[in-house]
ROLOMI-552711 format. One record per atom (N, C-alpha, C): x, y, z; residue number from 1; atom name. Coordinates in nm, 2 decimals, padded with zeros to 4 digits, always signed. Example, Ala and Ser with C-alpha at 12.3 -4.5 7.8 and 13.67 -1.06 7.14 Angstrom:
// residues 2
+--------+--------+--------+-----+-------+
|      x |      y |      z | num | atomo |
+--------+--------+--------+-----+-------+
| +01.32 | -00.57 | +00.78 |   1 |     N |
| +01.23 | -00.45 | +00.78 |   1 |    CA |
| +01.32 | -00.33 | +00.78 |   1 |     C |
| +01.28 | -00.22 | +00.71 |   2 |     N |
| +01.37 | -00.11 | +00.71 |   2 |    CA |
| +01.29 | +00.00 | +00.79 |   2 |     C |
+--------+--------+--------+-----+-------+
END
This chain:
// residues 45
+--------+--------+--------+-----+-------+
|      x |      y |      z | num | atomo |
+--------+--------+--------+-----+-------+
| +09.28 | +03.23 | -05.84 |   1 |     N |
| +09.37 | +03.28 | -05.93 |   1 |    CA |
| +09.41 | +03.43 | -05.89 |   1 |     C |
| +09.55 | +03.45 | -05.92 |   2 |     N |
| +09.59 | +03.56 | -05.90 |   2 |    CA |
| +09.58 | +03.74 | -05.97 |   2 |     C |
| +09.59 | +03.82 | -05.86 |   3 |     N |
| +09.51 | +03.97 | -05.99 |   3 |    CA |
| +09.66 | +03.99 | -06.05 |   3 |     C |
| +09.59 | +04.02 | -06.21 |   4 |     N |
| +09.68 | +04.06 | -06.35 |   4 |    CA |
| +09.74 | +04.22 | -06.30 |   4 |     C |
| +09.88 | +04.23 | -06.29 |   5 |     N |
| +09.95 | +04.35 | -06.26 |   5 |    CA |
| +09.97 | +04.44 | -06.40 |   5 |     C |
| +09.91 | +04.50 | -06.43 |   6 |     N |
| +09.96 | +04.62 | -06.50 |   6 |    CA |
| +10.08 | +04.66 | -06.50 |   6 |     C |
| +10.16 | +04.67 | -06.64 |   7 |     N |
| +10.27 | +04.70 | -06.67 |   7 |    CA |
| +10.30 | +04.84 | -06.76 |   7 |     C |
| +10.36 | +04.90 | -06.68 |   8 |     N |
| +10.39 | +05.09 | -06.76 |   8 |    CA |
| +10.52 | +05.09 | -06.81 |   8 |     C |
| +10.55 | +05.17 | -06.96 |   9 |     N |
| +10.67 | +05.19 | -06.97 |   9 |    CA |
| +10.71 | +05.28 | -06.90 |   9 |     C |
| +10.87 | +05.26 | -06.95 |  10 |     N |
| +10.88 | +05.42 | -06.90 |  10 |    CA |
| +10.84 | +05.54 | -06.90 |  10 |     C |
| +10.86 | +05.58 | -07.05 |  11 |     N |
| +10.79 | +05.67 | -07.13 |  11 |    CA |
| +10.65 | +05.70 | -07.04 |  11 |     C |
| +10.58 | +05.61 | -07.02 |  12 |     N |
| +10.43 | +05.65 | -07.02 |  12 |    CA |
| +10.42 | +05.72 | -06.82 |  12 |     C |
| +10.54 | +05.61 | -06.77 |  13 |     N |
| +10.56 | +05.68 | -06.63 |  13 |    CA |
| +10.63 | +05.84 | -06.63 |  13 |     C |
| +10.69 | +05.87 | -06.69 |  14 |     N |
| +10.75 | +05.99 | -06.74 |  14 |    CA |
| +10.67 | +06.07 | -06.74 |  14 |     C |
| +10.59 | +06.04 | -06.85 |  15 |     N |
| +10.50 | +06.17 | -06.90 |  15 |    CA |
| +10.41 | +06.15 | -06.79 |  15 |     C |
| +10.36 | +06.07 | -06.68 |  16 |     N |
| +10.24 | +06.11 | -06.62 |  16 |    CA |
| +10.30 | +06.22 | -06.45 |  16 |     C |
| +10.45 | +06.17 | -06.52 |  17 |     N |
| +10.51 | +06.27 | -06.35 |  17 |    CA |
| +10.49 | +06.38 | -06.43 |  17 |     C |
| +10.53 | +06.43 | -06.49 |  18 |     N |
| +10.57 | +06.51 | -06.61 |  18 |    CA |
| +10.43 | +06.63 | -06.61 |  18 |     C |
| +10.29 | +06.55 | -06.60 |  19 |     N |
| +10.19 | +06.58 | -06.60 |  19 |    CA |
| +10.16 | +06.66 | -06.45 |  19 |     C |
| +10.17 | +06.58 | -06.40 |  20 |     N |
| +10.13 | +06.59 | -06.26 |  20 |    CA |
| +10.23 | +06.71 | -06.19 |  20 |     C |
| +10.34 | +06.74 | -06.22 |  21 |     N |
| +10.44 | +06.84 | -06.24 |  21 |    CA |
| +10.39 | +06.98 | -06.28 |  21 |     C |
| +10.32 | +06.94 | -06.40 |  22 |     N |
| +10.29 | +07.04 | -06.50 |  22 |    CA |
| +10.19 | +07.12 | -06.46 |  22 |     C |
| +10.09 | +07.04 | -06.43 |  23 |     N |
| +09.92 | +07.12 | -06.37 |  23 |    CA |
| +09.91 | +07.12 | -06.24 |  23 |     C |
| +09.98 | +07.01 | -06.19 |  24 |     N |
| +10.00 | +07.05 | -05.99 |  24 |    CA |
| +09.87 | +06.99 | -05.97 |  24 |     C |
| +09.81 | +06.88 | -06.05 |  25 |     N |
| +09.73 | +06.79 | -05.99 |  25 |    CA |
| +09.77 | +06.65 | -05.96 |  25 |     C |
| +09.64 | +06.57 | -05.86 |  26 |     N |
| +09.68 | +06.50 | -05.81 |  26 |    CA |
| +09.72 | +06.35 | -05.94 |  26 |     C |
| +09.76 | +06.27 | -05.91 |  27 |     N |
| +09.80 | +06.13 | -05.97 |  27 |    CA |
| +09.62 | +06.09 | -06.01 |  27 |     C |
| +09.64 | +06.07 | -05.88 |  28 |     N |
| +09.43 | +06.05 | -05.93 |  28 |    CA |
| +09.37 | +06.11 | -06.01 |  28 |     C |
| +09.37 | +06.25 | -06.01 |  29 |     N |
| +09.29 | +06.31 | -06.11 |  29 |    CA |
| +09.37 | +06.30 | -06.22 |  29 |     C |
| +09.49 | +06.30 | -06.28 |  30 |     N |
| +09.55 | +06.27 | -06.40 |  30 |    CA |
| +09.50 | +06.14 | -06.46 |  30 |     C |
| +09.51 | +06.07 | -06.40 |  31 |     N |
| +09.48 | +05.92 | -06.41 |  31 |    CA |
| +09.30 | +05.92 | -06.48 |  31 |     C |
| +09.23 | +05.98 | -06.39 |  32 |     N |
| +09.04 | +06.02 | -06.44 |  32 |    CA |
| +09.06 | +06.09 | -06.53 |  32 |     C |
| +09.16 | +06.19 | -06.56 |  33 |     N |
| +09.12 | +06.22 | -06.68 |  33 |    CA |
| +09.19 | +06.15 | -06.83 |  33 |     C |
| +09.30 | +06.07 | -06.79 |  34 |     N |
| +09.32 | +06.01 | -06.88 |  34 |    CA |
| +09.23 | +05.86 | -06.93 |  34 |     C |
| +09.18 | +05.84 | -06.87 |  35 |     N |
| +09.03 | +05.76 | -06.86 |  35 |    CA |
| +08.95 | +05.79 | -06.96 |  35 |     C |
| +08.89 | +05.93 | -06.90 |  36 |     N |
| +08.80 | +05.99 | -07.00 |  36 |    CA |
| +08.83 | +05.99 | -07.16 |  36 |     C |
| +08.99 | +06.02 | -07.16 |  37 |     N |
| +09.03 | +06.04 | -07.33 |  37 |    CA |
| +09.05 | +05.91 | -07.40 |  37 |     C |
| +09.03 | +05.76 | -07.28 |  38 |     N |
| +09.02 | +05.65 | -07.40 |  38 |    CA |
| +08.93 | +05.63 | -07.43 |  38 |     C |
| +08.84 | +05.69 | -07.28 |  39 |     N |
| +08.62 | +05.58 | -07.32 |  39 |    CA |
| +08.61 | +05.67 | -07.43 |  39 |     C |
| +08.64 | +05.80 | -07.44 |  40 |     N |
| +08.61 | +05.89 | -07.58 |  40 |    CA |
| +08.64 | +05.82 | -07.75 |  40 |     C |
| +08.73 | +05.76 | -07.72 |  41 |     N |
| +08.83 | +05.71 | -07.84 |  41 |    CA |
| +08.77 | +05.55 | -07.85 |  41 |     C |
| +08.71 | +05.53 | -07.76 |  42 |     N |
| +08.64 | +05.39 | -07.79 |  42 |    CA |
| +08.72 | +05.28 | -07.76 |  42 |     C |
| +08.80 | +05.29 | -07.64 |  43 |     N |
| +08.89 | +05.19 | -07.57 |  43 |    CA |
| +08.80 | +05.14 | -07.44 |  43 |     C |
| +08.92 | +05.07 | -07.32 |  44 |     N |
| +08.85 | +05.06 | -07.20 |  44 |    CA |
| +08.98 | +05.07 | -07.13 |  44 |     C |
| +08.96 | +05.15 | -07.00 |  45 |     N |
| +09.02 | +05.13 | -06.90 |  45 |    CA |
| +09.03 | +05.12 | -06.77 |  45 |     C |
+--------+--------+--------+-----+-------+
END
């Protein structure tokens, strides 16, 4: 069976340039830290 592709709006692609623009870090580390603010919230990602 084939792997499930992840789908981003725009919006959410936006705000992560937007981010990464902003603090001058990498995609990766935006990404780990956006992680950390779901497991906090009691999601999974």
């Amino acid at each position: 069976m084939g792997k499930i592709q992840k789908v981003y709006t725009r919006e959410f692609k936006e705000e992560a340039v937007r981010l990464v623009q902003t603090y001058g870090k990498s995609i990766a580390q935006i990404a780990r830290g956006y992680c950390q603010l779901v497991r906090r919230s009691g999601g999974n990602c």
